[in-house]
N, C-alpha and C positions, 0 to 999 in steps of 0.2 A: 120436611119431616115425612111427609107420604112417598117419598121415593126412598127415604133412609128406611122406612116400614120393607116398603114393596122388595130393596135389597137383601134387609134381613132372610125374608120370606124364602125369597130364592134362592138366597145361603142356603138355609137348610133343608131345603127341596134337594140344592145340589148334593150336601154331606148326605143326606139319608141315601141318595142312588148312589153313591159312589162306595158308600161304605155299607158291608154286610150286617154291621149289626146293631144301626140306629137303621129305625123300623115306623112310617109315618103312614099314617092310614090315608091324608088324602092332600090336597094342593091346599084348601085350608085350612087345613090344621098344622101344614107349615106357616101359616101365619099367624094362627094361632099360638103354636111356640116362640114364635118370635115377639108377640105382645107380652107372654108369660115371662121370655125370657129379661126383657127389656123392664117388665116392672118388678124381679127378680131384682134383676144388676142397681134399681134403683133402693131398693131400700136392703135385702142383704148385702149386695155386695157391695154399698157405701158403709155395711158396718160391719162386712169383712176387713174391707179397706182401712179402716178408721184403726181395728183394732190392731191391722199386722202392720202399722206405718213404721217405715223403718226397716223390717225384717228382712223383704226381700222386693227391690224397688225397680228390679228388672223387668222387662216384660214375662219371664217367664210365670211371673205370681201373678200376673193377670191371665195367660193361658190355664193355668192351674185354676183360679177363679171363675173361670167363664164355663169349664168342665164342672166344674163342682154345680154351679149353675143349674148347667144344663140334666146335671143326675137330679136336681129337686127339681123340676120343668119334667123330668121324665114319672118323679112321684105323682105329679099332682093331675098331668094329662094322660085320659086314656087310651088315647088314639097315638102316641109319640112315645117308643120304645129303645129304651138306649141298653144293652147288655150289661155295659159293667163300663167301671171309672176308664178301661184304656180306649173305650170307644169313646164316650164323652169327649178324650183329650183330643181323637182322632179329629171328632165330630167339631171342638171348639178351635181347630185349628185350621180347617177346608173353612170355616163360617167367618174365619178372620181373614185367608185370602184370598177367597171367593167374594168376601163383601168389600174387602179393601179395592182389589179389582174393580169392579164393577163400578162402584163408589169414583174412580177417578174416571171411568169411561165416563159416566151420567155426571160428570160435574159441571156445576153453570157459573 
């Protein structure tokens, strides 16, 4: 669980430098977003999930989810600045295979 944390973390260290317009103030409050985002995913986006079952069961409605995510993660911290929904998508999609990555380097 603490390296599943620590990968998050670094996801979105990675998306923020990589991309011009998610904007993080420091190394931890990339982890910061990443506990935000993680108790996010657990209670919205299992009643995102809940409500759209069915609708669209591809992975793409999980990218779509994890952006949306990340735009409420961008209200609530002040330090973690996302411009608009096509960054988010940019941003929830370097943080799915940057941590996928990573995630099979680090596995035991």
């Amino acid at each position: 669980m603490i390296i599943n944390f620590i990968i998050a973390g670094l996801s979105f260290l990675i998306g923020a430098k990589l991309l011009p317009g998610v904007k993080l103030k420091s190394v931890s409050q990339a982890f910061l977003v990443a506990i935000v985002i993680a108790l996010l995913d657990i209670t919205l986006g299992t009643l995102l999930k809940i409500i759209s079952l069915g609708i669209l069961t591809l992975g793409i409605f999980n990218w779509l989810l994890n952006a949306i995510l990340i735009q409420v993660a961008d209200w609530f911290l002040t330090g973690f600045n996302v411009k608009n929904f096509w960054w988010a998508l940019g941003l929830a999609a370097i943080v799915s295979f940057v941590s996928g990555a990573l995630s099979s380097i680090f596995q035991f």
